[in-house]
N, C-alpha and C positions, 0 to 999 in steps of 0.2 A: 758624227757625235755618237758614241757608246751609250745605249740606251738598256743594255742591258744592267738587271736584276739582280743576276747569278740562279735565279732559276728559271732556267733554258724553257722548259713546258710552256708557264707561265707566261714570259716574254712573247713567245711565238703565238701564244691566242693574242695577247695584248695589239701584238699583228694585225692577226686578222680580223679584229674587232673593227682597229684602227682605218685598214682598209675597207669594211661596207659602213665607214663613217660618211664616205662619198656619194653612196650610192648601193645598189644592186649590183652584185660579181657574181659573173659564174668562176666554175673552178679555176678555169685558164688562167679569166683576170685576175682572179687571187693569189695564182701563183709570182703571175707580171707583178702583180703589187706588192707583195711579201716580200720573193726572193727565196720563197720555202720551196722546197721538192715537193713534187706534185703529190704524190703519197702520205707526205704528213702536212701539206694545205689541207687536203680531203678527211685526214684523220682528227684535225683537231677541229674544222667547219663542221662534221657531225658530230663530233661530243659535244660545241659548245651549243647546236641544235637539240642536243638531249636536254640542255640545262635552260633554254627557250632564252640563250642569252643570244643566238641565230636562230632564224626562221628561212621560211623558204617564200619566192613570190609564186605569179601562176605561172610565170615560164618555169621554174624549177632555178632560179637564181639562189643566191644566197644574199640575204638581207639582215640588219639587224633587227634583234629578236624584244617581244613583247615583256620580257622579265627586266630588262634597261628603263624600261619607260616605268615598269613598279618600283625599281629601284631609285630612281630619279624623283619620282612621286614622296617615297618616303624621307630622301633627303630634301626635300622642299618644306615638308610635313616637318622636319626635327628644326629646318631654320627658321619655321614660323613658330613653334613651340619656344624655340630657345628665346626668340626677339618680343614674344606674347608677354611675358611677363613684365618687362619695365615700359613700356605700351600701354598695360593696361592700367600697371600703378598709375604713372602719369595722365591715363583718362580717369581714373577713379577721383584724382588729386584736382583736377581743373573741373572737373563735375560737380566734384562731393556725392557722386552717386556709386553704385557695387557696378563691375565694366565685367564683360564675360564673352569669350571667342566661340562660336559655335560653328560645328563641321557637320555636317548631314552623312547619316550613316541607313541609307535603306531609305523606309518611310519615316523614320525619326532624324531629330536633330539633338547631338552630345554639345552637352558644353566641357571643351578641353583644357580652357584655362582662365583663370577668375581671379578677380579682386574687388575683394570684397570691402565696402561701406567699413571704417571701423567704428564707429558708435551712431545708438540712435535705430528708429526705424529703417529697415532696408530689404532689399530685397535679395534673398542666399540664393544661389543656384549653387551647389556643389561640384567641381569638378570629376566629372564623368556620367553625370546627370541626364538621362535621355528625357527629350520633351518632344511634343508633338510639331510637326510641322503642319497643321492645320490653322494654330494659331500662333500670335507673337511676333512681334516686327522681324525680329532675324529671320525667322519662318519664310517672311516675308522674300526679304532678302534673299536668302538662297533659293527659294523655288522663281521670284521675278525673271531670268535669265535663261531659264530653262527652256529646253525647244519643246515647240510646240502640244506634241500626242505627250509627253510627261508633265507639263502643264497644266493641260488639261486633264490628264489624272488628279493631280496634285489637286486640286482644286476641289475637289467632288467631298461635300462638306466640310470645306475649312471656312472660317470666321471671315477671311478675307475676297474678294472679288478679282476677275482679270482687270478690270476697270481699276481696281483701287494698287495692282502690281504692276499695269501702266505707267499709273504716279509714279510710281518706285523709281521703274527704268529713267522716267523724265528727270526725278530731283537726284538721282543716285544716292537714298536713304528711305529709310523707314522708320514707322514709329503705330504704335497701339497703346491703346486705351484703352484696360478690363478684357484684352482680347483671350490672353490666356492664363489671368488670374483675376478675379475683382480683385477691387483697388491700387492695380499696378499699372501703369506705364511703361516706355521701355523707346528708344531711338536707335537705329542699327544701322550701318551702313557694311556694303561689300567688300572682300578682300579680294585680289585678282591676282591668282597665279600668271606666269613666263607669259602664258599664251594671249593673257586677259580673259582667262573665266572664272567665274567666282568660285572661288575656293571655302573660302568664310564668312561670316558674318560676326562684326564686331559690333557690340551692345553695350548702353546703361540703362540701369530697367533699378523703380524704386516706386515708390506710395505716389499716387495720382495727387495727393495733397501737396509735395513736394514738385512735382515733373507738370502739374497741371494738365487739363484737357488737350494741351498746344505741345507735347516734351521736343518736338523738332524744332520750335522756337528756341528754342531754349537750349538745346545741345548737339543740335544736327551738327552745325562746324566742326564742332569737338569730336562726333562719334568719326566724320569724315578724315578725318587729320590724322585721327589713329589708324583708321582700314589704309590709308595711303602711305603710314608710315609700316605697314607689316607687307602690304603688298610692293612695296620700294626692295624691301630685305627679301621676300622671295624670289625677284625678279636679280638681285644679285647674284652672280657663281662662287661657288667654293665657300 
């Protein structure tokens, strides 16, 4: 089968990409697995080395490179964006509460995409909005999973307990009460990247008078339904 492009460069990295899909190659094997002259395996294995789309291991192999995996990161990233939206309508619409996806950037947590309550008390978070991850059930959520020595950073004055991110782990959701606003509530559950690590946290967060003392009563299924319907579309290719 004619796999070519028409532009020959290009084709022949697509090569050898192709080939350290299996594994680790040194030159020889790349050559064996290509079919390229030995001179431009080697030519185009350290250019795409310069672009860290190859790396090297400790024997001095040729391995695929760490800019693949940012790459694949960010395309994960645009299909949980693109799928967040009618996700969230429909948590916002079976709630009647404002639904918001939140991604941990550092010691903060962004909200990247939202839908909001449309009338009536509610609670805004704006998209792009950095909140603390000390408090707030998503908070919750994204730091519960976490290994242990950043955990235990995480923790060190926030509103919540290991004890109480235990829970987390056991019911797979969370929820707060005035944790990081008086008079707000708020129910969350996790998103799970390819691999099953949390990648996000999906939320309805609204007036304590509405969501009550108990908002996991009350909406945990719904918040759960949605993190499983974004992490379903993550875990899909293409």
């Amino acid at each position: 089968m004619d796999n070519s492009s028409g532009v020959g460069v290009l084709d022949k990295a697509a090569l050898v990409l192709s080939a350290l899909e299996s594994g680790p190659a040194t030159l020889a094997g790349l050559v064996s697995a290509t079919g390229l002259a030995r001179p431009t395996a080697h030519r185009l294995a350290v250019a795409l080395e310069h672009h860290r789309l190859v790396a090297r291991d400790m024997q001095g192999r040729f391995i695929l490179g760490p800019r693949l995996a940012e790459l694949a990161a960010a395309a994960g990233e645009d299909r949980l964006l693109a799928t967040a939206g009618p996700v969230l309508t429909h948590l916002r619409d079976v709630t009647g509460e404002s639904a918001q996806l939140y991604r941990r950037q550092g010691d903060m947590r962004i909200c990247v995409a939202a839908a909001e309550r449309l009338s009536g008390l509610r609670d805004t978070v704006p998209v792009g909005s950095t909140l603390t991850m000390k408090a707030g059930s998503s908070a919750q959520i994204l730091m519960a999973w976490e290994e242990p020595e950043r955990l235990h950073r995480g923790l060190q004055g926030a509103r919540f307990t290991a004890t109480a991110l235990s829970g987390v782990r056991r019911r797979g959701w969370a929820q707060s009460i005035g944790e990081r606003e008086p008079g707000v509530a708020s129910v969350s559950a996790p998103v799970r990247g390819p691999s099953n690590r949390v990648v996000a946290a999906v939320s309805v967060s609204g007036p304590i008078e509405r969501l009550t003392r108990h908002p996991g009563r009350m909406h945990a299924q719904a918040v759960i339904d949605a993190a499983s319907r974004l992490s379903e579309a993550l875990r899909r290719t293409g």
